[in-house]
C-alpha positions in Angstrom: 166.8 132.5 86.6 163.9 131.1 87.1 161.6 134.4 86.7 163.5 134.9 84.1 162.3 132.0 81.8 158.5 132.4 83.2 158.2 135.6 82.1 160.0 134.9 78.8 156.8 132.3 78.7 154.5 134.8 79.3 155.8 137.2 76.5 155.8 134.2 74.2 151.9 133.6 75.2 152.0 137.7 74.1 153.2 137.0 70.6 151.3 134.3 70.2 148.7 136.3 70.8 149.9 139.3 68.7 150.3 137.1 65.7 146.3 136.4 65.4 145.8 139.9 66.4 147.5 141.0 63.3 146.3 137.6 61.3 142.5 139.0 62.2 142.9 142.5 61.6 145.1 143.3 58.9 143.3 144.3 55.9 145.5 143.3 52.9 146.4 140.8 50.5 147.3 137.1 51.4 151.1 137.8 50.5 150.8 141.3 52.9 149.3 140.2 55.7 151.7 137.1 55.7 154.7 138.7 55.7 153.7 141.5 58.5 152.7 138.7 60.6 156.2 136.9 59.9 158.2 140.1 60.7 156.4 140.1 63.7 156.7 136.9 65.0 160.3 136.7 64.1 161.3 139.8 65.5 160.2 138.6 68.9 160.8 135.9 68.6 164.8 137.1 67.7 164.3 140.1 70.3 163.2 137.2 73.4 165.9 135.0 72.2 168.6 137.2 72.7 167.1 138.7 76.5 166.7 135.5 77.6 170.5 133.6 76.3 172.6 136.6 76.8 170.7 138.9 79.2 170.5 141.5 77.1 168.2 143.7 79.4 168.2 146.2 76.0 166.5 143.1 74.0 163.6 143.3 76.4 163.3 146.9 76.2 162.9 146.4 72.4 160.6 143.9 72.8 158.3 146.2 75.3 158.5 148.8 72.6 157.7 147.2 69.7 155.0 145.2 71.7 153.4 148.9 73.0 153.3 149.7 69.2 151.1 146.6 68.6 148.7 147.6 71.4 148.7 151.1 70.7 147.3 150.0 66.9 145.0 147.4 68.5 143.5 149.9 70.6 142.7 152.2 67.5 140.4 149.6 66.5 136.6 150.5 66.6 133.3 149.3 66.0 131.7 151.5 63.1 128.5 150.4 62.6 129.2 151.4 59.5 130.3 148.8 57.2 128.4 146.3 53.8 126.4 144.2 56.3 125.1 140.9 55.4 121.6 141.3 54.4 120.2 139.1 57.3 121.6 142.0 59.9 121.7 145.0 57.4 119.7 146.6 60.2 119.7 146.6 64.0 116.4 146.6 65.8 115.2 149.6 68.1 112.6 150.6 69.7 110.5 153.2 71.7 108.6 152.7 74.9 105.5 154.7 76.2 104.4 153.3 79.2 103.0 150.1 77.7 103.1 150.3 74.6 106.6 149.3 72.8 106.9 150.3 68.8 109.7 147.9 67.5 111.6 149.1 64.0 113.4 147.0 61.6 112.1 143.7 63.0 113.1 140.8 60.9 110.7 138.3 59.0 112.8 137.2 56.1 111.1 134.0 54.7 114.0 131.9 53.9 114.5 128.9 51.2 117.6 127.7 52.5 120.0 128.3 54.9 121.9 131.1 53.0 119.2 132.9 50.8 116.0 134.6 51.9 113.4 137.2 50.6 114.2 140.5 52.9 111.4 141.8 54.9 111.7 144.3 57.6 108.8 145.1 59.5 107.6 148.0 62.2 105.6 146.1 65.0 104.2 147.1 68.2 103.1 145.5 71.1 101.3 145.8 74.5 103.4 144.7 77.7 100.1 144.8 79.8 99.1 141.4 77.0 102.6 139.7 77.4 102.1 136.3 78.7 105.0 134.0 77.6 108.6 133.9 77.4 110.7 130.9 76.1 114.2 130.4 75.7 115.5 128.8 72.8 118.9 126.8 72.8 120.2 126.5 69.1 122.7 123.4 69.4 125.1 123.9 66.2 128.6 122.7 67.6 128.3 120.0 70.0 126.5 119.6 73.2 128.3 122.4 75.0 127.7 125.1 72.6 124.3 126.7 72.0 122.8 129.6 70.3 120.7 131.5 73.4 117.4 133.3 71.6 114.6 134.5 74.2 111.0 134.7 72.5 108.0 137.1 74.2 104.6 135.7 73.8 101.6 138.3 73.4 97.9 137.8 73.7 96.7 138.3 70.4 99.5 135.8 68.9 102.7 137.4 68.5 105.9 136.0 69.0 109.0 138.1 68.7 112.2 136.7 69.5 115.5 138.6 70.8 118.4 137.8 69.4 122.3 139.2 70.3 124.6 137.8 66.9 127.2 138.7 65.4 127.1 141.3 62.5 128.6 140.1 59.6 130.0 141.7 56.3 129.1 140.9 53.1 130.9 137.4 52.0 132.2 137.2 55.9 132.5 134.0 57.5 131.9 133.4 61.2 134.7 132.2 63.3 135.4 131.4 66.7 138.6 132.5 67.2 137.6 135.9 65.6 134.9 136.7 68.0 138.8 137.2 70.6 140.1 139.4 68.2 137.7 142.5 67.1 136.4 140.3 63.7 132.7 141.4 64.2 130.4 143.7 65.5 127.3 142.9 68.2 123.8 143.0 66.5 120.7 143.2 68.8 118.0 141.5 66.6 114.3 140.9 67.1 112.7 139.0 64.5 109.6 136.3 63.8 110.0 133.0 65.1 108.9 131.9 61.7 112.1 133.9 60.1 114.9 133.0 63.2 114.2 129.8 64.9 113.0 127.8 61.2 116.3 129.1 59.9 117.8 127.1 62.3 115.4 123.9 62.8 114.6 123.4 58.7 117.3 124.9 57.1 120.6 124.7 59.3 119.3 121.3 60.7 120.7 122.5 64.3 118.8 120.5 67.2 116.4 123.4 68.6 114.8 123.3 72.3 112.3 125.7 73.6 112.3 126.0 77.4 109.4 127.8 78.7 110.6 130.1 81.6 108.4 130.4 84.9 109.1 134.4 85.4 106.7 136.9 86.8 104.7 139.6 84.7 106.2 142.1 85.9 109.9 140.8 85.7 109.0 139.5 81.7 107.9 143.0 81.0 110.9 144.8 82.6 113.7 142.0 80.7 111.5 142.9 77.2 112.5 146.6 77.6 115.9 145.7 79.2 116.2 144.3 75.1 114.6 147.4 73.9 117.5 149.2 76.0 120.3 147.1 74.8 119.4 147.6 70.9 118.6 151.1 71.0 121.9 151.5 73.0 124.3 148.9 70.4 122.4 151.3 67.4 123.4 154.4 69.1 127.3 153.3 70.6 128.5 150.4 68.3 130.3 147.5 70.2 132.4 144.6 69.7 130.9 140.9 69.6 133.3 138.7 71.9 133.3 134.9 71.4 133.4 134.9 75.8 132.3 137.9 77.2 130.0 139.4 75.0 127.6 136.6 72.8 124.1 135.6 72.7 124.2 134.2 76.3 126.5 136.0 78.5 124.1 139.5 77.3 120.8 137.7 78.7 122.7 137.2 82.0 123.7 140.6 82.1 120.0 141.6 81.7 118.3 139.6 83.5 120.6 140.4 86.3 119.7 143.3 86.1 116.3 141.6 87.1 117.1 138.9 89.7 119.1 140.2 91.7 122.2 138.0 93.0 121.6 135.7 89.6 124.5 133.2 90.5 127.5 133.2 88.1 128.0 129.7 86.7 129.9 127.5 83.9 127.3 127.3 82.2 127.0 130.8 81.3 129.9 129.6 79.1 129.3 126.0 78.1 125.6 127.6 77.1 124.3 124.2 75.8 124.2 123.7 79.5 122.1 126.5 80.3 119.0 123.5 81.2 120.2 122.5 84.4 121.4 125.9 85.4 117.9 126.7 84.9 116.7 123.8 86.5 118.8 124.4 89.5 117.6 127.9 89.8 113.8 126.9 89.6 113.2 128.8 86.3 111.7 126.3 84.1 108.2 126.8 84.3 105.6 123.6 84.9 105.5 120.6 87.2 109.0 119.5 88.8 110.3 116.6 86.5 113.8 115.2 85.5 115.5 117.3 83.5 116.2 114.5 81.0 112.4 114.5 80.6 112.0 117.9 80.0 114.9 118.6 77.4 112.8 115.6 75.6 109.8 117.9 75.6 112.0 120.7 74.6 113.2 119.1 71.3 111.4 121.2 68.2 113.1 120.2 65.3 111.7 116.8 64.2 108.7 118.7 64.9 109.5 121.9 63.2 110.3 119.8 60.1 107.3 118.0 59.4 105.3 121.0 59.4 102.9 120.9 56.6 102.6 124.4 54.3 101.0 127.4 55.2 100.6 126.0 59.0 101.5 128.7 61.9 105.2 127.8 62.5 104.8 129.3 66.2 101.9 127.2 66.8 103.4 123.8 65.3 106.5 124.0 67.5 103.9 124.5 70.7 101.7 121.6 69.8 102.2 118.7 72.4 103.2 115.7 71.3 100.5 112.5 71.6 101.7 110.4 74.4 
């Protein structure tokens, strides 16, 4: 009896599932969706009910059935790449390589004036990976202390910083959620962009508490994780995928490239919990400059009081470097 009422649970934990499936994916009115889910949940429900109080092995088979239905029409669901995008990712970055050189299309510099509304600008950019010389990673805090938004920015010789970005790509009038990134709600955009456009959004606009971690990281080993981005976006363009709130978001990609890297990269919690990401990198020896408490340096790291007291028409890339007076 006992088998029987755990796998009764587990079904349950199916329908439960089901129901958000179907409350995330059914395109139609309030009333409609409501009443599909409610059908749903009720026949199960009815269906699980019945196996589990009168043995009815022909409830369960019902319940298989209708449940194989539900996958079947999950599994028709695919990315597009082909929907009303937001303007902020109506385009996807990609990019060609020729030995050194790297020509980037549809880089964003929007210059926003507040945290929703921006003058477009999309730019073609190149760069030289023999002159790359930097590369930060930026933690976005925006819900709490565990949860960050991972952005890593390459530094150039003559100035340039472009930052890589892996968001979600959201429609027109679409909202970000959570819980939708489990259930097929949005699409994975690869994004370079300015620092000027992507990380003052966040620090002077969305008031999030920004950090910027230099990373100690070899030439050779920058250059090869700035075309392992070049790869990715040309690759996302070309074969649409799904955004996933675990498995596929803006920090579990750059552990995935930069594996790709380092090899035997150690798989940790914090990979998850990404507003830990400091003392993973800490542990691993890959913040660059003198050994100090970590403590110490996510106080160094801290750019948004900064950021915000930026006076006009100053370099915003520069401003955030500037060390503070002791």
């Amino acid at each position: 009896m006992g088998w029987r009422y755990g796998l009764a649970f587990f079904l349950l934990c199916f329908t439960i599932w089901g129901s958000l499936a179907l409350f995330y994916q059914v395109q139609a009115s309030v009333w409609v969706r409501g009443l599909v889910i409610a059908s749903y949940v009720l026949l199960s429900l009815f269906l699980l009910y019945s196996w589990v109080a009168g043995h009815h092995s022909g409830r369960l088979l019902a319940f298989g059935l209708l449940n194989i239905a539900l996958l079947g029409w999950w599994f028709t669901i695919q990315p597009t790449g082909d929907k009303d995008w937001a303007a902020d990712v109506q385009y996807t970055t990609t990019g060609q390589v020729n030995g050194n050189h790297v020509t980037l299309e549809h880089v964003r510099n929007f210059v926003w004036h507040n945290r929703d509304q921006a003058t477009p600008q999309w730019e073609t950019r190149h760069y030289d990976l023999s002159q790359l010389q930097t590369v930060d990673m930026f933690l976005s805090y925006w819900m709490g202390p565990a949860i960050a938004h991972t952005l890593v920015s390459f530094g150039f010789a003559d100035g340039q910083q472009v930052v890589w970005s892996v968001e979600i790509r959201r429609q027109v009038q679409q909202k970000f959620s959570s819980i939708g990134g489990f259930f097929k709600s949005f699409e994975m955009s690869v994004i370079a962009a300015d620092e000027n456009d992507i990380i003052r959004l966040r620090t002077n606009h969305r008031r999030e508490e920004v950090y910027r971690y230099p990373i100690d990281m070899p030439l050779e080993s920058a250059q090869s994780l700035f075309i392992a981005y070049v790869e990715l976006a040309n690759d996302t363009a070309q074969h649409p995928r799904f955004y996933h709130t675990l498995f596929a978001n803006c920090t579990t990609i750059v552990y995935q490239l930069a594996s790709r890297i380092v090899k035997g990269l150690p798989k940790d919690y914090r990979l998850l919990l990404s507003g830990y990401l400091p003392s993973y990198l800490q542990k691993l020896g890959a913040l660059a400059g003198p050994e100090r408490p970590l403590t110490v340096r996510q106080h160094e790291a801290a750019i948004s009081a900064k950021a915000q007291a930026i006076p006009p028409h100053a370099p915003y890339s520069e401003w955030i470097r500037q060390t503070d007076s002791p």
